[in-house]
N, C-alpha and C positions, 0 to 999 in steps of 0.2 A: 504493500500500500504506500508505502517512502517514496518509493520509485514511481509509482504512478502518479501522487501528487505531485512530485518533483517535475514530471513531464509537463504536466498541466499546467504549474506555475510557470512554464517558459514558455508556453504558445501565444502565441501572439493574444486570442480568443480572451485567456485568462487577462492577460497584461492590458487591456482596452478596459476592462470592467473592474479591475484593481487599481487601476492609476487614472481611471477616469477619462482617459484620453478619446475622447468623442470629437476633438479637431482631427484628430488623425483622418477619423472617416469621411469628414468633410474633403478633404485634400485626395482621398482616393476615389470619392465623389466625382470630382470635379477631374481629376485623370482620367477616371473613365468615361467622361463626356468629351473628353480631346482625343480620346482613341474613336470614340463615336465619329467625330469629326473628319478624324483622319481618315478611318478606313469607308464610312457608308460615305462622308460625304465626299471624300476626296478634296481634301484641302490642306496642299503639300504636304502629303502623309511620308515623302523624304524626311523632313525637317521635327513636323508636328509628333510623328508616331513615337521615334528613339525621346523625343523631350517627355511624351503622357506617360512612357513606360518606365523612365527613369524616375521621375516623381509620383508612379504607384509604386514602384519599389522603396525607394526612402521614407513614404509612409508609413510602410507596413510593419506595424510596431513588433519588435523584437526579430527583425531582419539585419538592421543597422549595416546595410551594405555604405553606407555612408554616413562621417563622422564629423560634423561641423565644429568638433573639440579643437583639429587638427587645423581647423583653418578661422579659430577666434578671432575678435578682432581686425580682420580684413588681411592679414599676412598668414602664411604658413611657417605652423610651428613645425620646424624639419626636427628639433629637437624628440617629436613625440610619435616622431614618423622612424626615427633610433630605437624608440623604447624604453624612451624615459617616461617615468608615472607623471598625470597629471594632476591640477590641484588638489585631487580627489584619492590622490594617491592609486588610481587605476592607469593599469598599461594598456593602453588602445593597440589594437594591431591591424594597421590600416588594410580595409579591404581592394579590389581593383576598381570599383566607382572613386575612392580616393585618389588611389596612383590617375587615374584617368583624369579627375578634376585640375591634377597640378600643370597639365596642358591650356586650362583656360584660363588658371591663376597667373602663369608664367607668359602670356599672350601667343600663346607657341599655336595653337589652332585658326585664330583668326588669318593668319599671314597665309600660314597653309591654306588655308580656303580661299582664299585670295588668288594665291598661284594659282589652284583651279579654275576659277571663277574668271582669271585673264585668262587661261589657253581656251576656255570656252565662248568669249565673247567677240564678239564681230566689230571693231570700231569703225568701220568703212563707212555705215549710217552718220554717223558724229562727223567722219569727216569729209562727206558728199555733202554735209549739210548743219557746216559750222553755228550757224543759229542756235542749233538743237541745244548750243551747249550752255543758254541764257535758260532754257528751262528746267533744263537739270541743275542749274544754281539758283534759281527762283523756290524750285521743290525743297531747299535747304532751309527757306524761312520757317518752317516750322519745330526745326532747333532750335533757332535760337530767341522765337517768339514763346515759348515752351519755357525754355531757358531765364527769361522773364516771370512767365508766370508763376514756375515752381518756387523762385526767388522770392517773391512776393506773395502769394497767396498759400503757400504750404502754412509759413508763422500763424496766420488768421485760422485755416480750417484746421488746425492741428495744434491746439495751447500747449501743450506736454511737446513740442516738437523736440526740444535739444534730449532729452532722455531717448527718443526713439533714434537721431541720430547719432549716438553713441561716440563722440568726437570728430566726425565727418561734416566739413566745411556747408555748410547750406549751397554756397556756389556749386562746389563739388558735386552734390547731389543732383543739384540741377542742370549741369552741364552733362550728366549720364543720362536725367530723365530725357531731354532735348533730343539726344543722340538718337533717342528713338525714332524720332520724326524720319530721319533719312531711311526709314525702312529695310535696314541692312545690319545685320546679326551680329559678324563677326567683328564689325567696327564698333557697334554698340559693346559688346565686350571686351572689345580693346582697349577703348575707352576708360569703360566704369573697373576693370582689373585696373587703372593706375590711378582715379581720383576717387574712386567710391568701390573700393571693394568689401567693405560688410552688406552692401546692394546689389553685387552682381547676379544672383540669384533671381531676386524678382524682377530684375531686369531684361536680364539677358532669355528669362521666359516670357517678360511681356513682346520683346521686344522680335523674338521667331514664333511665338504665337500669332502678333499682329499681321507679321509675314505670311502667313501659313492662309490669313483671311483676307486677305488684298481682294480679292474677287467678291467679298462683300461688302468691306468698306467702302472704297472706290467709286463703285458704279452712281449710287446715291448723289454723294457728291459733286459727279464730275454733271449730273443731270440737271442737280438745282443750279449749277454755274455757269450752264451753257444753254442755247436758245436752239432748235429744232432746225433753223436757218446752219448756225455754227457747226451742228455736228453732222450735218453732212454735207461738208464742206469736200469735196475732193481734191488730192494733192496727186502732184506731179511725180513723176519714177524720179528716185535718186540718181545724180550722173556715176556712172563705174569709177571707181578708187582703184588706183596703181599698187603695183605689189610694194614700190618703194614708198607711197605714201603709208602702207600698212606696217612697213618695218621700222623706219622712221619715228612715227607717230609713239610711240609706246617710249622709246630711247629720248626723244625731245620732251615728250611730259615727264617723265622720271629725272631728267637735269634740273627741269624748270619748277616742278612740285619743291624738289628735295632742297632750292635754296631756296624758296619762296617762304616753306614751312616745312623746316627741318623734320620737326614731329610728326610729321604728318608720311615721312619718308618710307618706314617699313610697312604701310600697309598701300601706300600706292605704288613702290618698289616690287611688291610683292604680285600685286595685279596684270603690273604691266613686263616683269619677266613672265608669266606665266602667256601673255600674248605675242611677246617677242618671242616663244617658245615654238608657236603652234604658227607665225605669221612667216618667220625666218624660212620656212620650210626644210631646215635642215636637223632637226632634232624632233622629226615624228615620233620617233619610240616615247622619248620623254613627256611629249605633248602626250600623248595619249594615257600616258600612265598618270599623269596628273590631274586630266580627264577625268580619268574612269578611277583605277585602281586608292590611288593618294585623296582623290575627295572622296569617296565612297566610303573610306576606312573614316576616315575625319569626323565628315558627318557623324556616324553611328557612334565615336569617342565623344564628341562635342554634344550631341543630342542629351543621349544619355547622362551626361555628369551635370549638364543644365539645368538637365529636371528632377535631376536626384538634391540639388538643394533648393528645391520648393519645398521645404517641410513645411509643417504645420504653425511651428513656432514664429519663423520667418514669413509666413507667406500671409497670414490670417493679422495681419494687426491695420492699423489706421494709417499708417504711414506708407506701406506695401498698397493697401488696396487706391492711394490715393495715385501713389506711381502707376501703377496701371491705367488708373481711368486718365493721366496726366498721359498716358503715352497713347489712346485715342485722340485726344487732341491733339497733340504734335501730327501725327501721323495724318490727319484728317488736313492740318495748315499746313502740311507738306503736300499734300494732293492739291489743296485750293492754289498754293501759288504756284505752282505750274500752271495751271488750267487760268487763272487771273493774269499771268505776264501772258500767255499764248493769245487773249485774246486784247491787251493792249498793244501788244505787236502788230497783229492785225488790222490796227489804224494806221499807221504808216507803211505795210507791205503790200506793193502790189498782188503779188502773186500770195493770195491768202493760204495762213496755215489752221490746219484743225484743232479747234482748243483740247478736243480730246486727248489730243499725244503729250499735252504738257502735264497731264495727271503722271503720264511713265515715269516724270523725273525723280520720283523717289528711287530708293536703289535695289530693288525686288525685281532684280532681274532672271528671267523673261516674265515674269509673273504679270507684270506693271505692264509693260505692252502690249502682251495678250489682251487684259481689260480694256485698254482704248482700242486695238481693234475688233473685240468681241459688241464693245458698246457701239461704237461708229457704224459695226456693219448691220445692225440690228435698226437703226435709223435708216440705212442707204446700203442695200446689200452689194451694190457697185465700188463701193468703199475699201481701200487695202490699204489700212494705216501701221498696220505690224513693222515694214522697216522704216516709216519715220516714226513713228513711235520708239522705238530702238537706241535712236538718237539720243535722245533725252533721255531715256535709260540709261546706255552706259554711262553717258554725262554724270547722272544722278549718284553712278558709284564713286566716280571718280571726286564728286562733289563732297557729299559724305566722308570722303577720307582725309579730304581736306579742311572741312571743316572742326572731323576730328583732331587734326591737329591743329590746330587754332585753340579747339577750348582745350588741349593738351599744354598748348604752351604758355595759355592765359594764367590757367587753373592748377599744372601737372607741379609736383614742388620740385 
């Protein structure tokens, strides 16, 4: 009978009803409506699926696949990753969601996805049609109008604020909520890993969550912003881009990024080797494995450690739920000012462009262009905005990284 209680007292089953922990189920809750999403609904169940299953595993009390002891305070303690006991006088023995997490603490994943994400990207659109690249910097106003907000309005809805921020600079915080806006995961974590890492968690799940629903946010928006005249507006075929303009283009923004904003170096460095990679055409094997093999592994590391620190503790409080709804707004003023410059442009260009393509310039790449030509063609089925919409995409990534280092080097100590 020892033996059988002893069992019982370590099931998870017991440990919910002995410790009271009923946020747990809340948290498993709500993973299992993001798996709902991923798989019935199909809303890049790439991204969304590895993030729901990693935060129904950290849930699941008396699993402890994941140890936020190890990573108190916003730094990693390597000291108790040795083996030394903690305050508690217990020796933690990290499991592989830990080992894996120290990839997003260390910013070692973003960059990687990055390489990927350059040998998969087309910049020909961006530069058949230089314009494109005012609306992928337009799409960036919702950083730093965000950025603003969190500054100012967190103090008011949140009296207790400095005890929830835990010695992290109010700017700091908001210069990772902001990050959201740009619609782009691994710079959001690249980010908040150097000025707000006791937040990376709820962030860096709001912020591939929101990605993961671009196809719902979006369309609404870009609807109440534009006029039935506007979106179906048709554009003209991009002129062809030279192989040297294709080679070129990555090498000239990576001189010019890297002195303009230094900090901003390793993640558009990282981009745009990964398209000098695939545009050179002399390192196919590598292009492809960065492609396929190097993002694929990535993701599923990245996914997983993401969602394995949404715990309960962290994820259910006032200041968590407020980042989140703070990152629908960014992400919403990131869609409006694309779609708002595209159509003040439109007063002095002859040759009109569609407001719908400037919603892409967020950095939810292809995700973002598919929706202006999913929505355009749905008004005017003669409609083919997918490679000007493109434009403004890439732009948007390349926007975002810049941006990021801007509030890196405002904010970064």
């Amino acid at each position: 009978m020892e033996a059988i209680m002893n069992f019982v007292q370590q099931t998870g089953f017991y440990m919910i009803f002995a410790n009271g922990a009923w946020d747990s189920l809340i948290m498993v809750a709500i993973a299992c409506l993001l798996l709902y999403l991923a798989i019935v609904k199909k809303f890049e169940p790439l991204l969304l699926l590895p993030i729901a299953f990693g935060m129904l595993l950290t849930n699941l009390i008396g699993a402890e696949v994941y140890h936020e002891e190890l990573f108190a305070g916003g730094h990693v303690h390597w000291d108790l990753f040795g083996g030394a006991a903690n305050e508690a006088g217990k020796v933690i023995t990290p499991g592989l969601i830990d080992i894996l997490y120290l990839g997003v603490k260390l910013g070692v994943y973003p960059c990687l996805i990055f390489i990927g994400v350059g040998a998969m990207t087309d910049f020909g659109p961006l530069i058949a049609n230089p314009k494109s690249l005012l609306l992928g910097a337009a799409a960036q106003l919702g950083i730093f109008l965000t950025f603003l907000g969190v500054r100012e309005l967190f103090p008011i809805i949140i009296p207790a604020l400095e005890e929830f921020l835990e010695g992290t600079p109010l700017e700091n915080l908001a210069a990772s909520v902001g990050i959201i806006g740009g619609a782009d995961g691994p710079t959001a974590i690249f980010v908040t890993s150097k000025l707000a890492p006791n937040f990376l968690g709820p962030i860096a799940v709001a912020a591939y969550s929101y990605m993961a629903l671009v196809p719902v946010i979006q369309p609404p928006i870009m609807k109440a912003l534009t006029t039935k005249k506007e979106r179906v507006i048709e554009m003209k075929a991009l002129r062809q881009v030279s192989k040297t303009e294709k080679i070129l283009f990555p090498i000239v923004v990576t001189i010019f990024v890297a002195w303009l904003v230094p900090s901003a170096a390793p993640l558009v460095g990282s981009l745009m080797l990964g398209n000098l990679l695939t545009e050179s055409g002399v390192c196919e094997r590598l292009a492809k494995t960065v492609q396929n093999e190097l993002m694929n592994i990535v993701t599923i590391f990245l996914g997983i450690s993401v969602g394995a620190t949404a715990t309960a503790s962290t994820f259910l409080s006032p200041l968590t739920l407020c980042i989140i709804a703070m990152g629908v707004v960014a992400f919403g003023m990131g869609t409006a000012g694309g779609v708002l410059l595209a159509k003040f442009m439109n007063l002095f260009l002859k040759q009109k462009i569609n407001p719908l393509i400037g919603s892409a310039g967020v950095s939810a790449v292809p995700m973002a262009a598919r929706v202006s030509q999913s929505v355009g063609q749905k008004e005017n089925p003669k409609n083919f905005l997918l490679m000007h919409a493109m434009g403004p995409n890439v732009a948007g990534v390349i926007g975002s990284a810049i941006a990021a280092g801007v509030l890196l080097a405002m904010f970064g100590a």
